[in-house]
N, C-alpha and C positions, 0 to 999 in steps of 0.2 A: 326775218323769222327763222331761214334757216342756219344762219349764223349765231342765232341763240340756242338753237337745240344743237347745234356743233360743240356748244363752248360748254353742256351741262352734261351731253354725252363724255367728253373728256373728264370735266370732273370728276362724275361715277368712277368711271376706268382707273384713277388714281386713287380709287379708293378712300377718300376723303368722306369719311362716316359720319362726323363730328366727335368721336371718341379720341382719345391720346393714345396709342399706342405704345406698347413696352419697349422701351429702349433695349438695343442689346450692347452690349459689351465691345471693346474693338478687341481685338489680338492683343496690343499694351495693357490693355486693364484686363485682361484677364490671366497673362504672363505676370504683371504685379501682384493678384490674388495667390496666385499659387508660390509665391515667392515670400510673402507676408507669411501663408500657412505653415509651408518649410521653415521659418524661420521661427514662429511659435515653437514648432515642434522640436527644435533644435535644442531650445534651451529647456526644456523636461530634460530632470536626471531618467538615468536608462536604470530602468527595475534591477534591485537588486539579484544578485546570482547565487541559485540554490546553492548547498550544500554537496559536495561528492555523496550520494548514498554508499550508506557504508559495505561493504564488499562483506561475502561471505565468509569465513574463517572454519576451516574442516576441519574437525577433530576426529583421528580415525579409531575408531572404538574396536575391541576393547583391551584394556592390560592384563586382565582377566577376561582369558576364553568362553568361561561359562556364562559371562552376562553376554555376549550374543545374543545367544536367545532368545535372553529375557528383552536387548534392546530391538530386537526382531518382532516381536510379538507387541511391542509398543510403539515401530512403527506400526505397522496394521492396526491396532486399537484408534489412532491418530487417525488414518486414513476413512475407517469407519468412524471416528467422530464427524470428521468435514464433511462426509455425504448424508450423516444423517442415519446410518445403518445399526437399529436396536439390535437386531440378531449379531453381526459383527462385531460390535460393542462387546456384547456379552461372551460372545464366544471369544473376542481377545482379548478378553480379559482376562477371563479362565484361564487360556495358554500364557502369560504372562505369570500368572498366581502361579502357575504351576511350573515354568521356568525360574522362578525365584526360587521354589524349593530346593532347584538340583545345583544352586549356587552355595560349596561347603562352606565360602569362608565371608560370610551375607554380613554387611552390618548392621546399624540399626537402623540406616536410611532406607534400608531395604526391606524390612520389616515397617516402616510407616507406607513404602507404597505399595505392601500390599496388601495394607488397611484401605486405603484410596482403592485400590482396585476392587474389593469387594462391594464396597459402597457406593462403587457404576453401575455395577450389576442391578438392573430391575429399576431402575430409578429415569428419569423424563431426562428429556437432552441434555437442558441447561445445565443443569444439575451434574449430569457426567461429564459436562466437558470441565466444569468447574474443579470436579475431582482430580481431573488429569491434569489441570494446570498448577493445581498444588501439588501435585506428583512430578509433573516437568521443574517447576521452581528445584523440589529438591533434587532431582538426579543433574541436574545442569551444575551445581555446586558438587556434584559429588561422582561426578563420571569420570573413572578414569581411563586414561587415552594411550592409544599405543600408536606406534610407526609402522605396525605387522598387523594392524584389526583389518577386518574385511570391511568394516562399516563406516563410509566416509560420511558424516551427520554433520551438520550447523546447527547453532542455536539462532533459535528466532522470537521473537517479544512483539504480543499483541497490546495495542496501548490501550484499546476499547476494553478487554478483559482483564488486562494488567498481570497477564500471563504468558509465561515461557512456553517452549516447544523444542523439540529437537527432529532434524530429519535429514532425510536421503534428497538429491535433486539440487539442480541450480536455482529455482524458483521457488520460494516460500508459496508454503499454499496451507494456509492456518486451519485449524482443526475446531473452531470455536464460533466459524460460521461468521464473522467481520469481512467486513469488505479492505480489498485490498490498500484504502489508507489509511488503514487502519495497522497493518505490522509491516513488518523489516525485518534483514537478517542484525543478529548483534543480540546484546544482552540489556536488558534494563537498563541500564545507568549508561552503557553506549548508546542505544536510542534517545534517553532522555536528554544526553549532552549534544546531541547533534541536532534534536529539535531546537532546544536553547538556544544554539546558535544561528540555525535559522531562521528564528523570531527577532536575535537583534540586527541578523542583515536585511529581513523585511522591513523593521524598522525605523532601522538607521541607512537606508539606502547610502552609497557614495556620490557625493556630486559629479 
């Protein structure tokens, strides 16, 4: 009898449930799994590689001294567009209008913006930033640059509003309230060509 409860106490102790327990792994098979995984991994082509973002180009304004001013007062108009500021708006606007005036020899581009600048005044956000971007389109074609301006500006292209901007700073900081993947420094048709390009290295990865 006690030779029987000897041999069923042992049994217990080895834990013999009647379930199957999980097999584990030795160090070889599990050295081989991660050798398999690596080598899946290997043969994925390696994601294609962005683009250079295009670098900012200064243009130092202006060839004519008396637009200063004018482009002085349209950075600040910009600045109060991006925060949203009515009363700034309006007020840089006004100084603008009124720096165009003391420009003797204005052309007609200058005369459309400051048809646009009127038509900020009083008018809901969207609405003004829109003004300013058809206003940026034409001074960006039409700014002339000097070696001697005080005003070191880049042009920058939002692709959400599909509008230009010009400004002071190493960092674009858009006026039109988009989020930053929304622009870039560069011109329209530089932005446009650099996306393109992008799109066929994301899709035509290299092996």
């Amino acid at each position: 009898m006690l030779r029987m409860l000897l041999v069923v106490l042992a049994w217990t102790a080895c834990g013999s449930t009647g379930e199957e327990q999980p097999a584990v792994p030795s160090v070889d098979e599990a050295s081989e799994s991660t050798e398999k995984s690596a080598a899946s991994e290997e043969g994925k082509p390696d994601p294609a590689p962005l683009p250079e973002p295009l670098m900012r180009q200064a243009l130092m304004c202006c060839a004519d001294l008396a637009m200063e001013p004018v482009m002085e007062a349209y950075l600040a108009l910009g600045g109060a567009l991006a925060k949203g500021d009515a009363g700034g708006i309006s007020t840089q606007a006004a100084a603008m209008i009124a720096a165009i005036g003391r420009v003797t020899d204005a052309g007609e581009h200058l005369g459309v913006t400051a048809k646009h600048l009127k038509a900020i005044q009083g008018v809901e956000l969207g609405e003004a930033r829109s003004q300013y971007g058809q206003m940026s389109d034409l001074l960006v074609g039409k700014l002339e640059t000097s070696a001697s301006g005080e005003l070191d500006l880049a042009v920058a292209y939002s692709r959400e509003i599909d509008h230009h901007w010009l400004q002071e700073g190493v960092e674009p900081r858009s006026p039109y309230g988009d989020g930053i993947q929304s622009y870039s420094w560069g011109t329209r048709e530089e932005v446009k060509a650099a996306d393109e390009v992008r799109e066929k290295e994301l899709a035509n990865p290299e092996p």
